[in-house]
N, C-alpha and C positions, 0 to 999 in steps of 0.2 A: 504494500500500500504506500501511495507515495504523500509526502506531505501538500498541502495547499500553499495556490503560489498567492498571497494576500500582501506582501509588500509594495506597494509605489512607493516616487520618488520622496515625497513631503514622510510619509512613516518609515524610510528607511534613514532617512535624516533624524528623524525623531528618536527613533532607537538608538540610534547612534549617538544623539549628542546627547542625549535622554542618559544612554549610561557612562559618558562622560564629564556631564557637570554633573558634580555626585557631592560629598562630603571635603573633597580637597580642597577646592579653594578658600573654603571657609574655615577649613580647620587649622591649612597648614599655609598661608598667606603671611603670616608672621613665624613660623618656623625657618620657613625661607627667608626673609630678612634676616634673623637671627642667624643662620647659617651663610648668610653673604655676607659677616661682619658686620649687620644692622647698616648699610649700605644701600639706602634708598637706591641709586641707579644700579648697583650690580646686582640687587634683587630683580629687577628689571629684566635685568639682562640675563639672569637666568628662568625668566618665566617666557621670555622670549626663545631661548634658545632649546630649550623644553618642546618647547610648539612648534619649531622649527623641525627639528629631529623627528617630532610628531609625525606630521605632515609630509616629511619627503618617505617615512615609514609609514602611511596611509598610499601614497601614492605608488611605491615601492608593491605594496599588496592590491592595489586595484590591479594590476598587470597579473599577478598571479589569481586572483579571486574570476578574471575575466576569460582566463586561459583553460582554469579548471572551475566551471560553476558548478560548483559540491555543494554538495553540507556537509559541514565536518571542517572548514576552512584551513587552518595553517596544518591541519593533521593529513591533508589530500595532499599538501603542497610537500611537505617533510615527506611520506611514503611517497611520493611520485619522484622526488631526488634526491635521496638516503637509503629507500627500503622499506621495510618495516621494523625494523629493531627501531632506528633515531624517531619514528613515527610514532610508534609504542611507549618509549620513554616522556617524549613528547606529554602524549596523553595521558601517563601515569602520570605522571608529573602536573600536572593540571587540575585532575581530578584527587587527588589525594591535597594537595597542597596550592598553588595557585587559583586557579577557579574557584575550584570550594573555599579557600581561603578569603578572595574577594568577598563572597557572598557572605560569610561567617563576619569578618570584617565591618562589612557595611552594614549591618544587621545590628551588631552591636554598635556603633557610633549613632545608628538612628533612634536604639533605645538610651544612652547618655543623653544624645540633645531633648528625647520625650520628659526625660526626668529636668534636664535642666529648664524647658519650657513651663512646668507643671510644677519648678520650684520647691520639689521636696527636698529633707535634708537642710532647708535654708538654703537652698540655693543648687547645693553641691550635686545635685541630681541622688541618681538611684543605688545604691548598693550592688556591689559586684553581682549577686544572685540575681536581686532584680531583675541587673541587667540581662546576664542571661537569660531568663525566661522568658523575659520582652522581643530579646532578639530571637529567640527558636520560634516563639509564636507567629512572628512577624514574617522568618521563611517559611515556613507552614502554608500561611495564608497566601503568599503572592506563589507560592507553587503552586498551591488547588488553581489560581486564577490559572497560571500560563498552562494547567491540565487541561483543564477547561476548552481549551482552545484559541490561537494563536489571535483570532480576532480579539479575544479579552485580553490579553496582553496586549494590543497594537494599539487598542484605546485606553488602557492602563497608561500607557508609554505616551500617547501624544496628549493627554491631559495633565501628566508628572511636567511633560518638555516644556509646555506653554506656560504651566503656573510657576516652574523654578525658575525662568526668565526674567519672572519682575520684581523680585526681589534685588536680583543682580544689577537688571536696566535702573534700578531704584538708589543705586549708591554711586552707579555710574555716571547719571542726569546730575543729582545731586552733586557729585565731588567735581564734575569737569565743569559745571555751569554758575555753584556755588558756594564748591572751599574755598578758602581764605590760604591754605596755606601751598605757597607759591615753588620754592626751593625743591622738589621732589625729585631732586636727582644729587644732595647733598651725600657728601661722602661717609660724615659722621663716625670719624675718623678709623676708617678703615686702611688710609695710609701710612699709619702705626702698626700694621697689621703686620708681621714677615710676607713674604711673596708665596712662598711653597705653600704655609697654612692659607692663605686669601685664597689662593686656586684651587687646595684642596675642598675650601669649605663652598665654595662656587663651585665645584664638581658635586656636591653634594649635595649645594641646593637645588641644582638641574636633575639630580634624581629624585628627590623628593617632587617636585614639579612633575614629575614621570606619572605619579599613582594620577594625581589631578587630571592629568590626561590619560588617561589606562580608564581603554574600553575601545580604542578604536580599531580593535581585531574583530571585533563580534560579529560585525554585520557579516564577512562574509563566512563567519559559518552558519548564516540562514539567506549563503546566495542562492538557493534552489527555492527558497520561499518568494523570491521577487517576481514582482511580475515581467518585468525587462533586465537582465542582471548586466548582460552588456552594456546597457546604453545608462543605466542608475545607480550601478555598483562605483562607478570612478568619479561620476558626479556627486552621492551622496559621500563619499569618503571624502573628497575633496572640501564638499561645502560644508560639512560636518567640523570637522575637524579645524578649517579656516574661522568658523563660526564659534567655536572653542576660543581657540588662540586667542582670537581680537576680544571675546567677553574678558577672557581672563584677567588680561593684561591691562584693558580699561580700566576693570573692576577693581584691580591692586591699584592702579593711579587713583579711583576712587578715594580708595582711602587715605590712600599718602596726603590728597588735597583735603579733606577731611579731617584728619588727626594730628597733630604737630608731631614733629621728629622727635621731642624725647621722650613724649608717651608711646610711639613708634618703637621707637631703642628698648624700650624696660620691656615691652610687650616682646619681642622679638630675641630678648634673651631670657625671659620665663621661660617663652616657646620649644626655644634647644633643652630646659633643662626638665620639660613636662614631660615633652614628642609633639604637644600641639596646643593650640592657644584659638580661643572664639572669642577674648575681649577686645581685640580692634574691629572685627562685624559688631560685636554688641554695642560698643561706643560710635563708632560710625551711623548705628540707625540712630542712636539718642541724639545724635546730635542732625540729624534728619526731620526727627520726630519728636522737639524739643515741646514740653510741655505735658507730653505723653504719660500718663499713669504709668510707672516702672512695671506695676504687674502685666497690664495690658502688649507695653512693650516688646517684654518675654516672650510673648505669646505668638506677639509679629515678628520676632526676629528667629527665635528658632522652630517658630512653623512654619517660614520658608523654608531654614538649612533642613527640617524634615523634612518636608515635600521632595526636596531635592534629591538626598539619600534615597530616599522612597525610589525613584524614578530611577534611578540608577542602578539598584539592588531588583526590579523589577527587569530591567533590561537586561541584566548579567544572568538571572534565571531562566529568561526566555530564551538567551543565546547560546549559553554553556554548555545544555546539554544536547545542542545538536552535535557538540564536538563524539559525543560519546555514542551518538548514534552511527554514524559513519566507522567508529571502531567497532563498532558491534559489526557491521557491515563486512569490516576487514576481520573480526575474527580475531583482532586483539582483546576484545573485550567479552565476557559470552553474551551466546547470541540474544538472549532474551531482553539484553541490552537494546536492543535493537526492535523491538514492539512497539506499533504503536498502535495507538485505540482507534477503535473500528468508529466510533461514534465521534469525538473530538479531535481526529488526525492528528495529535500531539505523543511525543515518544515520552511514554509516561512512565516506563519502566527508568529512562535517563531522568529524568525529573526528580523520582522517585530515590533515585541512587545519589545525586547528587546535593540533593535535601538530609539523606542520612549521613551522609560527611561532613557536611557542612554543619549541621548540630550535633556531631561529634565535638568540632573545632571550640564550636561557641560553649556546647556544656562542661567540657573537659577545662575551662578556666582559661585559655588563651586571649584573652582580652587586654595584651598588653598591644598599642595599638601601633609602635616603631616596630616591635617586635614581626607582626603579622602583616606588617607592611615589607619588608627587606626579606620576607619568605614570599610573597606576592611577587616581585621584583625581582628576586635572583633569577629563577626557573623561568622569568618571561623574556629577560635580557638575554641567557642562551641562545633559546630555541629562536627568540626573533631572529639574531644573528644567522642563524645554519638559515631559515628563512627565506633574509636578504640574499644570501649569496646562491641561494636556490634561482634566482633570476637570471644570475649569468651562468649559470648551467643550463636552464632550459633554452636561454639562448644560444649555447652551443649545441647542445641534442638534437632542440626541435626549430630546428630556425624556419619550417615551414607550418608551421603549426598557426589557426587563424589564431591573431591577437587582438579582439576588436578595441584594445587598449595598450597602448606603451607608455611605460613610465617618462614622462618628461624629465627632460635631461638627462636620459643615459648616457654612460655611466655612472657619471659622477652624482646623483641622486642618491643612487643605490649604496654608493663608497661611503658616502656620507653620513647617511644612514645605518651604516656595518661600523664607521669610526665610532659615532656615536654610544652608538650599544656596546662595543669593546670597552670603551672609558669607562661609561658606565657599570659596567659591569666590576671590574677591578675596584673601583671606589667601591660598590656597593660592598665587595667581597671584604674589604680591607676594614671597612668602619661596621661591618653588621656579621661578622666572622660565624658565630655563633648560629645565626638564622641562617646564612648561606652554605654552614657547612648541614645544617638540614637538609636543604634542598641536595647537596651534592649526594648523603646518605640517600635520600630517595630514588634521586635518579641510579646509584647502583645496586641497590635491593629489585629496583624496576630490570634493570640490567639482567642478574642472575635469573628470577621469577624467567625470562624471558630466553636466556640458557635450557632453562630446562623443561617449560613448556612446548614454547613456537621454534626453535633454534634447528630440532632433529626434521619433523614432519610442517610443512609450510604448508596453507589449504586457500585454495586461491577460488574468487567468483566462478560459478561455472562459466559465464561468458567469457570467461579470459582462459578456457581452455579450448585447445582447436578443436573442432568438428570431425568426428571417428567415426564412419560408418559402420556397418557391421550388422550381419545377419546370424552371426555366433554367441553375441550374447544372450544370457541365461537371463530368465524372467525373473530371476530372484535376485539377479548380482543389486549390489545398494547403487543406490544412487550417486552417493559422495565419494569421489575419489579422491585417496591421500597422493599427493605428491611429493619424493624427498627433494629438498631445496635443491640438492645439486646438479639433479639430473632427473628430470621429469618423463615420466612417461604413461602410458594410460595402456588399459588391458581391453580388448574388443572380449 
């Protein structure tokens, strides 16, 4: 059964930027400061270069998302120029710890902002347990939705995209039309700084900028859900992603013109020493919404960053587990993996599996929020990498293969792109050791599992076996023929 093609261009845009304005800008816009030396412009310049790298990696994946319109997105592109083993790791990897981590992630940030909106504790929000059980409930609920069927997630999704907008458009009118404070590119003595720590901590805030922007892979693992995937896959990534960048970066100038530079500086080194900080958005709307009842306030400022989260934790459910459907398909994953309901065309079995990992993460006490971000982030900066460079192998392979998209500016797009993720990558490994050498434990237990499972007998779609005629075979011989990897052969 095949899934429904229910994307156009305006809800593939939605999804997309839908699970990219999430909890990041708002939580970690002064972490980054703080991490740039409290350095108004070189905060800048790493939310710009965030989006940069973004963006030629959106475009980098239209080419491949166009070339192979799957479901299953970067796990078609991995098996199509690695195999199956890097493709399998890939996808272990994802679903044990990255994916489900996102979703565990955003689930509990969305129940801290519920308690800090609802002012329990005095203020402080909700108790570690609390939280957890706010956050299991919360995937629970938007999983029945995207069971449900793909239509309630796509209007789940463009009603989260339209209402997290105005909260954002609301700081950004305000700061560029009517802050007061003019200097927003002070250095606030970052020139005091050594040279090695300044770059190193501006490499760092360009990774943190990364989660802000983390989501823009999803779409094309539900390119087989679009209604035109050639002609709206490269345009919605493109415009998606562009449409990101420019809020983000607005949004920060928002505040800079908004709050003076050294309530800026104190907020921005709380931030490095919390993981993250919401009292430059909270001070920002007060002085927006001057007059305002404090309680009522609360209400308006972190029931936007809720909405938000919402919509982004909503988009990461409905995309995730198409990855795990296409491994069912490959036979990496078991097949039942691969079910989906006769009545709601949604693979409810991935849903299903995905949700129980993902409330593993959250109940098991993982709520530290640096923590489960640099395990987010290690295992994505890899396999993006192998990815990217997927591009110029299929350009060597398949040089006749139609491409109804090429990435602008080849090669150099793509190089930049691979630079990008290797830096990052090193930074992350170097400053988050601990969470990265998780990820690397996984990806080698994934490894072995994968020795001793798939490694001997390799089982391939019937369509990708040739066509054997034969008037000798037995009415009873099975169906399924095993193949050994090295030397395949079939039995008439």
């Amino acid at each position: 059964m095949k899934l429904k093609k229910e994307l156009g261009l305006f809800s593939s845009v939605s999804v997309l930027a839908g699970i990219m304005i999430g909890s990041g800008i708002y939580f970690f816009s002064m972490l980054v400061l703080g991490l740039a030396s409290n350095s108004l412009g070189l905060s800048l310049v790493a939310w710009l270069v965030g989006g940069i790298i973004t963006l030629f990696s959106a475009l980098t994946y239209a080419e491949l998302g166009t070339l192979f319109p799957k479901t299953g997105g970067y796990y078609v592109y991995l098996r199509k120029a690695y195999g199956k083993r890097v493709a399998f790791l890939s996808g272990i990897s994802n679903f044990f710890l990255s994916s489900s981590g996102s979703v565990a992630l955003l689930a509990i940030l969305f129940a801290q902002v519920l308690g800090y909106m609802l002012g329990v504790n005095g203020g402080a929000g909700f108790d570690a347990t609390t939280v957890g059980v706010i956050a299991a409930i919360t995937i629970i609920v938007l999983s029945v939705i995207n069971y449900l069927g793909i239509q309630y997630g796509k209007l789940v999704q463009n009603i989260f995209f339209v209402a997290k907008l105005i909260p954002l458009l609301t700081v950004i009118v305000f700061g560029l039309f009517f802050g007061t404070q003019s200097n927003i590119v002070a250095s606030n003595g970052a020139e005091n700084i050594e040279t090695g720590l300044l770059i190193s901590g501006l490499l760092f805030a360009v990774a943190r900028t990364l989660f802000a922007y983390e989501g823009w892979t999803n779409l094309n693992t539900v390119a087989e859900e679009m209604k035109d995937t050639s002609r709206d896959l490269p345009k919605a990534l493109t415009i998606a992603v562009a449409l990101v960048m420019g809020v983000y970066v607005l949004f920060v100038i928002g505040l800079y013109r908004i709050i003076d530079a050294g309530t800026l500086a104190a907020l921005g080194s709380g931030a490095v020493e919390a993981g993250f900080d919401l009292g430059a958005v909270y001070s920002a709307f007060g002085a927006i919404f001057t007059g305002f009842d404090l309680t009522l306030l609360g209400y308006v400022v972190f029931g936007a960053i809720a909405i938000s989260i919402l919509g982004s934790l909503n988009g990461s459910i409905l995309s995730f587990p198409r990855v795990y459907l296409a491994m069912a398909d490959d036979e990496t994953l078991p097949r039942f993996f691969g079910k989906i309901d006769a009545k709601f065309q949604t693979p409810w079995v991935a849903i299903l599996g995905q949700t129980i990992v993902s409330l593993i993460i959250v109940l098991l006490g993982y709520n530290n929020v640096n923590y489960l971000l640099s395990i987010i982030l290690f295992g994505a900066l890899i396999f993006n990498t192998l990815i990217f460079l997927a591009v110029f192998k299929f350009r060597k392979t398949m040089p006749e293969a139609p491409r109804p998209y090429r990435v602008w500016g080849y090669p150099y797009v793509p190089r930049i792109a691979i630079l990008g993720m290797l830096i990052l990558l090193v930074v992350t490994f170097i400053n988050s050791f601990e969470a990265s050498m998780l990820g690397v434990f996984v990806i080698l237990i994934g490894n072995g599992v994968y020795d001793v499972f798939m490694e001997k007998v390799a089982y391939e779609p019937a369509a990708a076996l040739p066509l054997v005629k034969s008037t000798k075979a037995k009415p009873t011989e099975p169906a399924v023929i095993k193949i050994p990897r090295k030397k395949a052969t079939t039995k008439a």
